[in-house]
C-alpha positions in Angstrom: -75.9 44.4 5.8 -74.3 42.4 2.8 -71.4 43.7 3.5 -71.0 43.5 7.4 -72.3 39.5 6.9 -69.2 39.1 4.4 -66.8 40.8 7.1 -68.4 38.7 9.9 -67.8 35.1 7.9 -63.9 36.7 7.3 -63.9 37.5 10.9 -65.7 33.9 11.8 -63.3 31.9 9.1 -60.1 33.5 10.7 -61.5 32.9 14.0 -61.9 29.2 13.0 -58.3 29.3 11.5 -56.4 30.5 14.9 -58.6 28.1 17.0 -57.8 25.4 14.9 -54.3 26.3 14.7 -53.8 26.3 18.8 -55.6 22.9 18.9 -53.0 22.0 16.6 -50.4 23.8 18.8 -51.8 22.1 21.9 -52.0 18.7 20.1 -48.3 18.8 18.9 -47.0 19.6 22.2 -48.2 16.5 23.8 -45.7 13.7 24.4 -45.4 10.9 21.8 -48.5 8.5 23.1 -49.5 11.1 25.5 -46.6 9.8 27.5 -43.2 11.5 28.5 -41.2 8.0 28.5 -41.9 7.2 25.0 -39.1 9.1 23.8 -36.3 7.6 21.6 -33.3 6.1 24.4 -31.6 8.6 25.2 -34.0 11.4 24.7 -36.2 13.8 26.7 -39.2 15.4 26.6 -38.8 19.5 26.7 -42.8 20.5 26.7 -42.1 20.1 22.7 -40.7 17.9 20.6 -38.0 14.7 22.2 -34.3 16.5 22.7 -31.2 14.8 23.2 -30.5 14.4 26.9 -28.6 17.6 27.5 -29.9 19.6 24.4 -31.4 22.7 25.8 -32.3 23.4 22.2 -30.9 26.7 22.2 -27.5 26.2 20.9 -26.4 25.6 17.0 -25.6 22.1 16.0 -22.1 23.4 15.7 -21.6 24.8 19.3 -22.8 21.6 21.0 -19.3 20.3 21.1 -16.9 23.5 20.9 -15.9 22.5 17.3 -16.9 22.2 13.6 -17.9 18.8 12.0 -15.6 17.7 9.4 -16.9 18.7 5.8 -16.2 17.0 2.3 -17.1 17.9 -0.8 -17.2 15.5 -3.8 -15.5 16.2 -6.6 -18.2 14.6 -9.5 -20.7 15.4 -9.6 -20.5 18.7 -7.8 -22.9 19.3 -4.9 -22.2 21.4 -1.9 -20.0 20.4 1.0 -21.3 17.9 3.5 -20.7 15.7 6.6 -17.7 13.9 6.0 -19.5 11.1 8.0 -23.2 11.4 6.8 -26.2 8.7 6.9 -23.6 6.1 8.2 -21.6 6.4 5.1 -18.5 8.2 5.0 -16.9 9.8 2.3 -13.5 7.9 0.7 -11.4 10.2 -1.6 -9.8 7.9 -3.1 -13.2 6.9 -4.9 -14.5 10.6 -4.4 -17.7 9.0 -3.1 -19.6 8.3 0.2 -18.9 4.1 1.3 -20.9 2.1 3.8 -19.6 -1.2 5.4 -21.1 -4.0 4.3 -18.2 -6.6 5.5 -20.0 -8.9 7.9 -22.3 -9.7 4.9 -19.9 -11.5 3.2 -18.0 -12.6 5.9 -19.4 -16.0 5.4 -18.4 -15.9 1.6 -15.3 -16.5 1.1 -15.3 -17.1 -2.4 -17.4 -14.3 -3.5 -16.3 -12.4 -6.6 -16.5 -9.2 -4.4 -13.6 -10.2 -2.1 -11.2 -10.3 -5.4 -9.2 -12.8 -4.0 -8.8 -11.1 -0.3 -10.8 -12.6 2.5 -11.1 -11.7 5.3 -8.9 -8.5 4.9 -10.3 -5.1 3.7 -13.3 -4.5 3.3 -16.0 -4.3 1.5 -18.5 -1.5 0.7 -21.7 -0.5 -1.2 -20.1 3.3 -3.3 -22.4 5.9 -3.0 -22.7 9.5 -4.9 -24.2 11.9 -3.4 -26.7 13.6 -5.7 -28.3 16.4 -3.7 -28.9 17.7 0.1 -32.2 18.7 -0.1 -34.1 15.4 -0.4 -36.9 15.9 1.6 -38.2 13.6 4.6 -36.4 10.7 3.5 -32.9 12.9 3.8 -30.1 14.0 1.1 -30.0 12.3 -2.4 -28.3 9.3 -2.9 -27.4 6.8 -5.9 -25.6 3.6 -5.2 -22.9 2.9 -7.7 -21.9 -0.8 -7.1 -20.2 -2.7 -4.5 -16.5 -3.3 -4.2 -13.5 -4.5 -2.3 -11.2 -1.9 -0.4 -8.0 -2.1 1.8 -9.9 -0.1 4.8 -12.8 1.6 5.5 -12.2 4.7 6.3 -11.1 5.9 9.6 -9.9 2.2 10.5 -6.5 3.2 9.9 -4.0 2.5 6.8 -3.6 -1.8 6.9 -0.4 -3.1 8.8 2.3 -3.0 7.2 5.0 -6.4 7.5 8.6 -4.9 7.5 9.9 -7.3 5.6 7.6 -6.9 2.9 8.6 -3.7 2.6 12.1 -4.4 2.7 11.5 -7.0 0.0 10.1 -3.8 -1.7 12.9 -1.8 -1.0 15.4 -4.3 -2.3 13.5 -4.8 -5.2 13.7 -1.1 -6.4 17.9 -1.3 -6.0 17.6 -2.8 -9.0 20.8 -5.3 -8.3 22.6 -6.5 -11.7 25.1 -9.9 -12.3 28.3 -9.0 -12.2 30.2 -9.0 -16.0 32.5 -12.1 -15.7 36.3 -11.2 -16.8 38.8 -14.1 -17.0 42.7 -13.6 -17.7 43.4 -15.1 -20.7 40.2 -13.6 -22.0 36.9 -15.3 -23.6 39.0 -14.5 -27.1 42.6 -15.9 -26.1 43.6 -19.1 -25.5 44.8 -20.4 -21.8 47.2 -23.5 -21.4 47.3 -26.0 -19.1 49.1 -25.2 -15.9 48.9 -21.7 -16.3 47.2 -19.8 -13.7 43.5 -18.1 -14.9 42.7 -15.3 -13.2 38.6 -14.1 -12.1 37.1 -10.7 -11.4 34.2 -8.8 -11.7 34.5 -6.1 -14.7 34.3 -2.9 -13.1 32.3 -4.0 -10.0 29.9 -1.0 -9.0 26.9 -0.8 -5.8 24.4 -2.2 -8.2 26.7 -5.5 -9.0 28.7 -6.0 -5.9 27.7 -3.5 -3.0 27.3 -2.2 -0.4 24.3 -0.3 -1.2 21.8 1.3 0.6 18.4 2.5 0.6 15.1 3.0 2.5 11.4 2.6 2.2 8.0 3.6 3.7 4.5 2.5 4.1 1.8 2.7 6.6 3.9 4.9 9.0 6.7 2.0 9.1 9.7 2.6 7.9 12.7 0.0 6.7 16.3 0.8 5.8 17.9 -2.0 3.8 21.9 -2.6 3.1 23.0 -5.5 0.8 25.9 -6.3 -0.6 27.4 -9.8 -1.9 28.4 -12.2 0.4 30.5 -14.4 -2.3 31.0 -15.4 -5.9 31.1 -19.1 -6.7 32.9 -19.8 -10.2 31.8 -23.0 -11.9 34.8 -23.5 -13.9 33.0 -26.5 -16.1 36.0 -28.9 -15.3 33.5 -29.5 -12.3 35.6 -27.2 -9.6 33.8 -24.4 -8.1 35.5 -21.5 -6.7 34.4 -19.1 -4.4 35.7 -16.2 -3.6 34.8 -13.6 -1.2 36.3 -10.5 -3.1 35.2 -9.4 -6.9 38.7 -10.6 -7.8 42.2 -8.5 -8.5 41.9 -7.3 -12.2 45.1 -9.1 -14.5 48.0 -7.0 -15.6 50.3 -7.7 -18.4 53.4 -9.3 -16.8 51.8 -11.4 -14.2 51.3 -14.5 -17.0 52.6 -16.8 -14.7 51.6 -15.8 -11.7 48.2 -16.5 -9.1 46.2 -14.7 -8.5 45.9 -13.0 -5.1 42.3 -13.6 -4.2 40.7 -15.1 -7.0 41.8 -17.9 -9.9 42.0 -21.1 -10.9 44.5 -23.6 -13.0 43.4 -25.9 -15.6 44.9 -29.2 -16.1 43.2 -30.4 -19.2 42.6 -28.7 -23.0 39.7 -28.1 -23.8 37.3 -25.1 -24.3 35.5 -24.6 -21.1 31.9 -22.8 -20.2 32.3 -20.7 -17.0 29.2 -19.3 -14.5 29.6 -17.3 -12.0 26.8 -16.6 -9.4 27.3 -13.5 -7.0 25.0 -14.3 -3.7 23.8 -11.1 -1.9 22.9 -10.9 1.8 20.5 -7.6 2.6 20.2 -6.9 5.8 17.4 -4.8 6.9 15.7 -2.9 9.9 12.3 -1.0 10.6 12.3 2.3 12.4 10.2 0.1 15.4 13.4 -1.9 15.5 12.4 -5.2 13.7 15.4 -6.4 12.3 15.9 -9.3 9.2 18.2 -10.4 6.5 16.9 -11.4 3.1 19.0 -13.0 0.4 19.4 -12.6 -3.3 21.6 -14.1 -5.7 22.3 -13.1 -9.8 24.5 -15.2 -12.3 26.7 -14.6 -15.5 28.7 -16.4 -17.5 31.8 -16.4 -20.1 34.2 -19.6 -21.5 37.8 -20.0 -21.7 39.5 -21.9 -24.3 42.7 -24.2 -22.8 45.3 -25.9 -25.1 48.4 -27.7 -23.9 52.0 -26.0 -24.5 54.1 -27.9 -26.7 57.7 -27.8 -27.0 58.8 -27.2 -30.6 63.0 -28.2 -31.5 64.6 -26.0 -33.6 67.5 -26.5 -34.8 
């Protein structure tokens, strides 16, 4: 009798369970507030739960739109692969962490120590790491690193790029040199009055006189740049300049009295003279999106020449 009392209350207590448990069935199947339309905008009620308009709940996440969501996985510290775009942060490789916009809270502040100097461009985000995917109701685990300054958030696209910054760049990285100043009579002889002097560039090469050519890229723009000098002004220190659009014909023995055919000058005084000579470059430059420019550039040197007066000596 014991016995068939204890297997009745089992029988009773599981009986109690399963009713319970299809009250509970029947209780979670109503609609939020009891009311269909009290789904989230632009949800519906199915009989179960609220479904995205046009979920029939049957289909994997993955099917709904014929393709797979992008996946990253962060380098440090190492937890399995996620949403690229996840909680409204997405991940930024260059940080190897998950960043969330926060620019239009600092819009407004200028000067803030966050911006580093570049208001309003870039952006600025709070750095997560993502710690874990399993963090229960409130989602995957998180821990916010600090807040800093960025070019652009991610998928707004590299920043623009100004062509002639870039062909600043470019002509930057020619690395153009001052040409070596030669004079005829040289720095150790002495010149005399009347006398032609002759000017050149020492072995004149694309780095010191041009042309020269190169090209840059950034941001999906690209900018070929061509300089080359435009002129050489001489300051001879008598207070002539000479300019000359050549690097100059190099003296040869023989020609002592002679001009020279493109570049020189004649001293009519002795003395020992200080001579600069500034080479002006023009670069001329143009983008692949057909923005054109010219940028200029300009390099000096300098030597001295020593100039005595000929004097006629009788012998007898």
């Amino acid at each position: 009798m014991l016995a068939l009392i204890r297997a009745n209350g089992i029988s009773a207590a599981i009986l109690v369970l399963l009713v319970f448990a299809g009250l509970n069935a029947v209780v979670a199947a109503e609609p939020p507030e009891g009311e269909e339309g009290n789904c989230p905008p632009g949800q519906v009620w199915d009989g179960r739960e609220c479904r995205d308009d046009g979920d029939d709940g049957d289909q994997d996440d993955d099917d709904d739109d014929g393709s797979d969501e992008d996946m990253c996985v962060q380098g440090e510290p190492v937890v399995a692969e996620a949403p690229c775009e996840f909680y409204s942060r997405v991940y930024y490789q260059p940080l190897d962490a998950w960043v969330e916009d926060v620019t239009a809270a600092y819009m407004d502040e200028p000067n803030a120590a966050v911006w580093q100097g570049n208001h309003p461009d870039g952006a600025i985000v709070r750095v997560y790491k993502l710690t874990g995917l399993d963090g229960g109701p409130a989602g995957p685990g998180w821990r916010h690193i600090h807040q800093q300054w960025i070019e652009a958030f991610p998928g707004q696209g590299e920043p623009e790029v100004d062509p002639e910054e870039l062909a600043e760049e470019v002509l930057d990285e020619m690395d153009l040199q001052p040409i070596e100043a030669a004079t005829a009579p040289p720095p150790d002889g002495v010149g005399l009055i009347g006398l032609p002097v002759w000017l050149w560039a020492d072995d004149p090469s694309p780095r010191t006189w041009g042309p020269i050519t190169d090209t840059g890229s950034a941001g999906g723009v690209s900018v070929t740049v061509t300089a080359e000098v435009d002129r050489a002004e001489w300051s001879m220190g008598d207070g002539t300049t000479v300019t000359c659009t050549t690097p100059g014909t190099p003296f040869q023995p023989g020609q002592e009295a002679n001009d020279s055919p493109d570049c020189g000058h004649t001293y009519d005084t002795p003395d020992t003279y200080p001579i600069a000579v500034t080479t002006y470059w023009v670069a001329d430059w143009e983008s692949d999106e057909g923005d054109t420019g010219t940028l200029e550039v300009d390099f000096d040197a300098s030597t001295e020449l020593s100039v005595a007066e000929a004097r006629s000596t009788l012998v007898d």
